[in-house]
N, C-alpha and C positions, 0 to 999 in steps of 0.2 A: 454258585450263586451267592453264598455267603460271603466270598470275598469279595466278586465285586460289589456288592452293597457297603461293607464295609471300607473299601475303598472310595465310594461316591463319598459314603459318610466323610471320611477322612481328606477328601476334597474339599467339600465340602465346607466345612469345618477351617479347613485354611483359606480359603476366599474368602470367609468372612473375618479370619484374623486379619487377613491381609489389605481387606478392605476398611477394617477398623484403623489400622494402621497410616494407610496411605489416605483415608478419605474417600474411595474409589474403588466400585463395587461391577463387579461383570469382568468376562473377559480382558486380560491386559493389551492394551494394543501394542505390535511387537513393531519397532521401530530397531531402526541397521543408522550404525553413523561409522563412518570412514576414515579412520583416524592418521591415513602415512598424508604428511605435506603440511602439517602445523608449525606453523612456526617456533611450536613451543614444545612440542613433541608429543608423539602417540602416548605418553602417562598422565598427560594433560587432559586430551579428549579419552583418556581411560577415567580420569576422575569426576570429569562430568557425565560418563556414561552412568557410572555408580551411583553418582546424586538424581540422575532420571530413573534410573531403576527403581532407586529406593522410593520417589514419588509416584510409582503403578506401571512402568512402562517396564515393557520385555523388550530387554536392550541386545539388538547385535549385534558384535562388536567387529571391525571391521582391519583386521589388523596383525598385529604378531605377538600381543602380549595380552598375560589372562587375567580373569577375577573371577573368586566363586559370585558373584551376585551378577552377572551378565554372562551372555554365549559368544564367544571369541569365533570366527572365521575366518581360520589361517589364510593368510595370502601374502606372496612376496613383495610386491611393490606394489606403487597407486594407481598403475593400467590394471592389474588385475582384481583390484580395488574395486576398481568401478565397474568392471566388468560382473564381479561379485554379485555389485550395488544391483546391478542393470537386471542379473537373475534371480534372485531372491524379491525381486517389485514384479519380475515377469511372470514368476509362479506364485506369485501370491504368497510367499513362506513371510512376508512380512507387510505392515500397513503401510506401513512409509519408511523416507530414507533422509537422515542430514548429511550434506556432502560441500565441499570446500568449494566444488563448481562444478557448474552441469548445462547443457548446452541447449536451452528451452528453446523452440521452435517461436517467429514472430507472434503476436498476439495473447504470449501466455508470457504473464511477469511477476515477478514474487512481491506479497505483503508481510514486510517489517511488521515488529513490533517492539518498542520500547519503554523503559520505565522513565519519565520524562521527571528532571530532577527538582522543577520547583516546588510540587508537591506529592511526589510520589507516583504519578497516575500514569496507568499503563495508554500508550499510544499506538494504536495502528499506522504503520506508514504506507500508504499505498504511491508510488511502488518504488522497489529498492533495488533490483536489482530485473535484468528480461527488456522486451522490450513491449510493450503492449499493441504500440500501432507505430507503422515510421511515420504519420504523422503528430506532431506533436498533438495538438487539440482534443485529438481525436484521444490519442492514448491517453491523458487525465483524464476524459471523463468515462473510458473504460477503467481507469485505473478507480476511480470511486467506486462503480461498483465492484470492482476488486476486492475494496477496501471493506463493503460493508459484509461482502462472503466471509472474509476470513471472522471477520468481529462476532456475527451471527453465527459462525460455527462454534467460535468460542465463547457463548452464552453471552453474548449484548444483545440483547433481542431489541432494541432502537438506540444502535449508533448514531451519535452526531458526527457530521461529515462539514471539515473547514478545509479551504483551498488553501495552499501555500501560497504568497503574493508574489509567484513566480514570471518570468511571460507566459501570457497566454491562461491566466487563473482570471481573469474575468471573461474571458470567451468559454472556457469551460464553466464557469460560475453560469453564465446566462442558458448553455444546454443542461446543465440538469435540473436547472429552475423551470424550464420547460418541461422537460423528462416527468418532475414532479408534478406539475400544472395537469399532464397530460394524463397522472394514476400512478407515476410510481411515485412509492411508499420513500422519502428522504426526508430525515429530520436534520435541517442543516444548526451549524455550531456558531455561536456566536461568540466575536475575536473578545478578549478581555481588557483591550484597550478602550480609549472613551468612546471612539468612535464605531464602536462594535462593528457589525456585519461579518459575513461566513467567508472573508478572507483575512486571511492569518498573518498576523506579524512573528519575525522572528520570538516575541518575545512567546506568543502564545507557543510554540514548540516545546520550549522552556516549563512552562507549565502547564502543559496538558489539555490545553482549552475545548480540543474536540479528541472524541472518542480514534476517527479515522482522519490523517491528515494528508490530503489530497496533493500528491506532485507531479515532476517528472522524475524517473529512474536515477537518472545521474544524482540528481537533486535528493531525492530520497535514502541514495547511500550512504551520501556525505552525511546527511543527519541520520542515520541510522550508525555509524563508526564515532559522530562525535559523541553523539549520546551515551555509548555502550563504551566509549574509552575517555572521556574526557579530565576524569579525575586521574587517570594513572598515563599518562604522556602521549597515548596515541599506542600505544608498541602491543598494549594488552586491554584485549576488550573482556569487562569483568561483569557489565550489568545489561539485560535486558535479554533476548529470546532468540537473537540472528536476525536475518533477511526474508525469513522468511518463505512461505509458499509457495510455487509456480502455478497460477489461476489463468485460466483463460478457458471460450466457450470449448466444451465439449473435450477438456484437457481431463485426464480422470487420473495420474499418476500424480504421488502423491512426496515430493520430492523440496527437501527444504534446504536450505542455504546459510552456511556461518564463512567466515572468512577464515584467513588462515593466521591470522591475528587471534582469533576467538578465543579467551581461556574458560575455562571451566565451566562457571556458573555461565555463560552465556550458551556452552556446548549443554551444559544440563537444561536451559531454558526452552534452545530447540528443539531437543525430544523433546521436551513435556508440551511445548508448542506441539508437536505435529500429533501429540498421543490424544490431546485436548480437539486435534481437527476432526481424527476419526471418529472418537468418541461422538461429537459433534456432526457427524456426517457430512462434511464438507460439500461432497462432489453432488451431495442430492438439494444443500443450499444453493451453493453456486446455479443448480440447475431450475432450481424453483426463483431466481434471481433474475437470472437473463430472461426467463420466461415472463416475468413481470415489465422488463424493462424496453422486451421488446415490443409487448403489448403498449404499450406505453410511446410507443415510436422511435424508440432507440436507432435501428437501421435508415430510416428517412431522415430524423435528423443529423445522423453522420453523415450522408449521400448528399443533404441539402448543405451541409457547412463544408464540403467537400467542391460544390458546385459554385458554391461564394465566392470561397478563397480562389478556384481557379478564374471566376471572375475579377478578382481584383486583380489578378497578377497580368491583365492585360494593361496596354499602356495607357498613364494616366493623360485624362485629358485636361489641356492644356487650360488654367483656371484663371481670371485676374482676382486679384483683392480687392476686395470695396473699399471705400476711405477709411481709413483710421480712426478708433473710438477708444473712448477708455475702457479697460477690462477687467472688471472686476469680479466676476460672478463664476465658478468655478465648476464642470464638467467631470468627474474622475470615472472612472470605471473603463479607461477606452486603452487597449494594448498599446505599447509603447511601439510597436513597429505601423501599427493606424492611425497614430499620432497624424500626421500629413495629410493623409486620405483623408480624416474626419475634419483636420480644418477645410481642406478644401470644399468639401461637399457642402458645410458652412457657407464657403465665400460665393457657392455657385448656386445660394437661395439668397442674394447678396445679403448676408449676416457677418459681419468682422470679426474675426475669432483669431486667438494667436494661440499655440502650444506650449505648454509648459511640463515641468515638474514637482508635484506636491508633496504633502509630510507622505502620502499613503500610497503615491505613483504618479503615472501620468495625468496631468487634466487638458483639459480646453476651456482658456475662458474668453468669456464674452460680459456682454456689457447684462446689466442688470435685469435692464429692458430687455430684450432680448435671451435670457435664458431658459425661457418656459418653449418659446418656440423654437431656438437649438435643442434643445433636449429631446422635443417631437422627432426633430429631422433624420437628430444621432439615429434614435430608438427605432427609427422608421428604417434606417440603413443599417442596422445589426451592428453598427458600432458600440453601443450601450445597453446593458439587457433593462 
């Protein structure tokens, strides 16, 4: 009995050096990262294992070379690599896993995160890599609350959420305006250019304007690679966290993503990412998340914008233009591929409207006169939220 008392002591007693140390007190969470298929070699993602250890994470090392400050898990190549990966998440011997690629089932897609260079501020990208929904629309505005799971797990307890001025970020822009209309909790971001509102200009990426920055996947890689390599040529990603998580409803494996570009400090940023999710309890935000949003209408409004879109794609009907007026009053917010639709539906309240495009995107403009009651018609047809 004496000794094991003496041993708790002596546990004890080193959790709290260890927590002095690190910052970071309780259980370490044990995270596995994968290290054959770097471009820069297994000593690489060894040295970022080391730098995640030494910030509180019990690091498994996934690979063929050792360090006394992490647990090495001989394996010959990167099939049995992942094969590894796949049983050590399957029994539970570890919290989570970073891995160079992993095959996430539709509707589960990873949130980036990076340190955006104009003023240092860390950014969520929702999403970087996955796919969320094959349809577009859809997947941004799952992908926001993607975006505010990851953020909430890693202590922003009110992320601001800015849409990239992507296609199709003002049709998502108008559902989670609703979303939120309807109870869920979104604090949107406001752009830093003059003409503010919660979609984003390149420049806001730049410097950080919102907490979560709302895209699509492809879109979100790109800025997740330029960001994390932009000072060193592309070849070596040196700043910010990876790609990030795989989140989607009911998804509960806990699985993060670096490229095969990634050196160090970005391979030490994902563990401390993924050690920061557990800690964070992720899968019980996420859950508390969707719960909110479906309260909130989340499923009817994907089903009703599902039921839209299939309605416009029938064929259009046949429209004249009214006479010709001068145009000067200006429309923005309306997808550039509604661009046509939204004049015509104009011309068939006979309103004169011509298409264009502006500093911030597409518009429709119309006459002066005339703009208060275009606005009505747009807003009435779900062309403008």
């Amino acid at each position: 009995m004496a000794d094991k008392t003496k041993k708790l002591i002596a546990d004890t007693f080193l959790a709290i050096a260890e927590g002095l140390e690190t910052g970071t007190f309780g259980a370490k969470p044990k995270i596995a990262v994968t290290a054959m298929g770097s471009e820069h070699g297994e000593e690489t993602v060894m040295e970022g294992a080391v730098k995640a250890a030494r910030a509180g994470a019990d690091v498994y090392f996934i690979g063929t070379i050792t360090h006394p400050e992490v647990t090495t898990v001989a394996v010959a190549d990167e099939d049995e690599a992942h094969k590894k990966m796949e049983e050590l998440l399957e029994t539970g011997a570890v919290d989570g896993a970073v891995t160079m690629h992993y095959p996430f089932p539709i509707g589960v897609s990873t949130v980036g995160r990076s340190v955006t260079p104009g003023k240092g501020h860390e950014m969520f990208i929702a999403n970087t890599t996955g796919t969320s929904s094959t349809d577009r629309i859809e997947g941004m505005i799952k992908n926001a609350i993607y975006g505010i799971i990851a953020a909430k797990a890693c202590g922003v307890a009110d992320p601001t959420v800015g849409i990239l001025n992507v296609d199709g970020a003002r049709q998502a822009e108008g559902a989670l305006k609703t979303l939120k209309e309807n109870g869920y909790p979104i604090t949107f971001a406001e752009s830093a250019r003059a003409d503010g509102g919660c979609v984003m200009r390149g420049n806001d990426v730049l410097m950080g304007s919102a907490d979560v920055m709302v895209t699509d996947s492809l879109t979100g890689n790109i800025l997740s690679k330029m960001l994390s390599s932009a000072c060193t040529g592309g070849s070596y990603e040196a700043v910010g966290y990876g790609y990030g998580p795989g989140i989607g409803k009911g998804y509960d494996r806990l699985v993060m993503i670096i490229s095969r570009a990634s050196g160090a400090p970005v391979i030490a940023g994902a563990i401390s990412y993924a050690a920061q999710l557990v800690r964070g309890k992720v899968f019980e935000v996420a859950a508390a998340e969707f719960a909110a949003a479906e309260k909130a209408g989340l499923d009817k409004l994907l089903a009703d914008r599902k039921a839209a879109a299939n309605k416009s794609a029938a064929p259009a009907e046949d429209v004249v233009a009214p006479p010709a007026e001068v145009v000067t009053a200006q429309i923005p917010g309306i997808e550039v591929m509604d661009l046509e639709d939204a004049v015509k539906a104009l011309w068939k309240e006979k309103i004169y409207a011509e298409d264009g495009m502006g500093c911030t995107g597409p518009i429709v403009r119309v006459s002066e006169a005339n703009k208060p009651r275009a606005l009505e018609i747009l807003k009435a047809a779900g062309f403008v939220s």
